[in-house]
C-alpha positions as CSV (number, residue, x, y, z in Angstrom):
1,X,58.2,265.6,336.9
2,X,61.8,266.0,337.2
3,X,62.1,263.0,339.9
4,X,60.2,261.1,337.6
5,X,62.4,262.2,334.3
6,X,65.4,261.7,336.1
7,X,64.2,258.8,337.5
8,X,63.4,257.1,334.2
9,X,66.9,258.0,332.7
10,X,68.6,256.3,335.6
11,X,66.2,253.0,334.8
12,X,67.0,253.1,331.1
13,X,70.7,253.4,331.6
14,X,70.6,250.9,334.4
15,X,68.6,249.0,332.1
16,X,71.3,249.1,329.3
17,X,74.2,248.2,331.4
18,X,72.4,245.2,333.1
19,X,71.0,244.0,329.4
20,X,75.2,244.3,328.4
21,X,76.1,242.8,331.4
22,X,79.5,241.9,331.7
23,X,80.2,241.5,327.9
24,X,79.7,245.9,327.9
25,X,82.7,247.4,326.3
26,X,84.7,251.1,327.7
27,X,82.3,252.5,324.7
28,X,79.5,250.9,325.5
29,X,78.7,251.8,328.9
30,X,80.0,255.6,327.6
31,X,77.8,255.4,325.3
32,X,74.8,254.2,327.5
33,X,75.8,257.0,330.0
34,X,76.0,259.9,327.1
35,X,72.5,258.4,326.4
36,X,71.3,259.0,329.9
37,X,73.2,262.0,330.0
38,X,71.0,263.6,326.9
39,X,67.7,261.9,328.6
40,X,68.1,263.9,331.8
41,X,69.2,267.1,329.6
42,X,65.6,266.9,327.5
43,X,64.0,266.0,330.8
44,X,65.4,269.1,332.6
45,X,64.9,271.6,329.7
46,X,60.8,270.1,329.0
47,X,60.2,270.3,333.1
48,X,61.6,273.8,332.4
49,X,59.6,274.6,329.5
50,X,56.4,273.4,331.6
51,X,57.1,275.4,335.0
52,X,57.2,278.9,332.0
53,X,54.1,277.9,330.2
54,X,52.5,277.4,334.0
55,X,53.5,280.3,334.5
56,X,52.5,282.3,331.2
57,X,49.2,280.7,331.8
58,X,48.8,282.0,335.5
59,X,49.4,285.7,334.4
60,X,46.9,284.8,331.6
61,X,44.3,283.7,334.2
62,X,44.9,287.0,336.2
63,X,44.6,289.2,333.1
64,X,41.3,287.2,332.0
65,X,39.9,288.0,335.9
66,X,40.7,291.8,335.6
67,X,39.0,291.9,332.2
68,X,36.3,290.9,333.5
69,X,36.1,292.4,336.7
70,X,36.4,295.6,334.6
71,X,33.6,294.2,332.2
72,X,31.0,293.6,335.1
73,X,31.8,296.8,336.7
74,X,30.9,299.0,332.7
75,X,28.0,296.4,332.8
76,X,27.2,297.8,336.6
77,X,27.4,301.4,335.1
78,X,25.7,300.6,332.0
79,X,22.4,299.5,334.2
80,X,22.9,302.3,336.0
81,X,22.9,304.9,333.5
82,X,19.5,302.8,332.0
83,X,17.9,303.7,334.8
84,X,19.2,307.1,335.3
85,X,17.7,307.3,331.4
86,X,14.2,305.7,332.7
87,X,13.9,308.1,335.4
88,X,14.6,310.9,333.1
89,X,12.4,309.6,330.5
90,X,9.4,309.4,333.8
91,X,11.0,313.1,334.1
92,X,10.6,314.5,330.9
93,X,6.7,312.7,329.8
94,X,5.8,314.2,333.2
95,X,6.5,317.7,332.3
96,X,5.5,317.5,329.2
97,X,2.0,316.0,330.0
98,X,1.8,319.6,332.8
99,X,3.2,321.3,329.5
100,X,0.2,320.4,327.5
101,X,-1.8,321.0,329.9
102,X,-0.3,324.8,330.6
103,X,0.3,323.8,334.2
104,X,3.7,325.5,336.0
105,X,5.9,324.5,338.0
């Protein structure tokens, strides 16, 4: 991006001075430069501006991956403690169907 801004700063001033050609003034290839000048600034400081929100968004995408590593691993224990529940449940109507029927242990 930053070849390409600075390249395209260099065209348009190179541009200016060849469409002044040899009637440019002092002032006018000054000013063509100061233009080019400012063009390769706002290049520079959007290229920066990119490489931080590349950047923001690469510790967003490793924040997203933890959340949901830890959300499949409470899902994992969730399952687990529906089963452990089921088992109980098996558990529990077991004893109570010996219960009824005055059965021990």
């Amino acid at each position: 991006m930053r070849r390409f801004s600075f390249k395209g700063a260099m065209f348009g001033a190179l541009s200016a001075l060849t469409l002044l050609g040899g009637c440019a003034t002092v002032e006018d290839v000054e000013r063509a430069q100061k233009t080019a000048d400012n063009a390769l600034a706002t290049a520079n400081s959007a290229q920066s501006a990119a490489n931080e929100a590349h950047q923001a968004a690469g510790q967003a995408m490793a924040t997203a991956q933890s959340a949901q590593q830890t959300a499949q691993d409470a899902k994992a224990g969730a399952d687990r403690a529906l089963a452990d529940l089921g088992e109980s449940k098996a558990q529990i109507a077991a004893l109570a169907e010996k219960h009824r029927r005055g059965e021990r242990d």
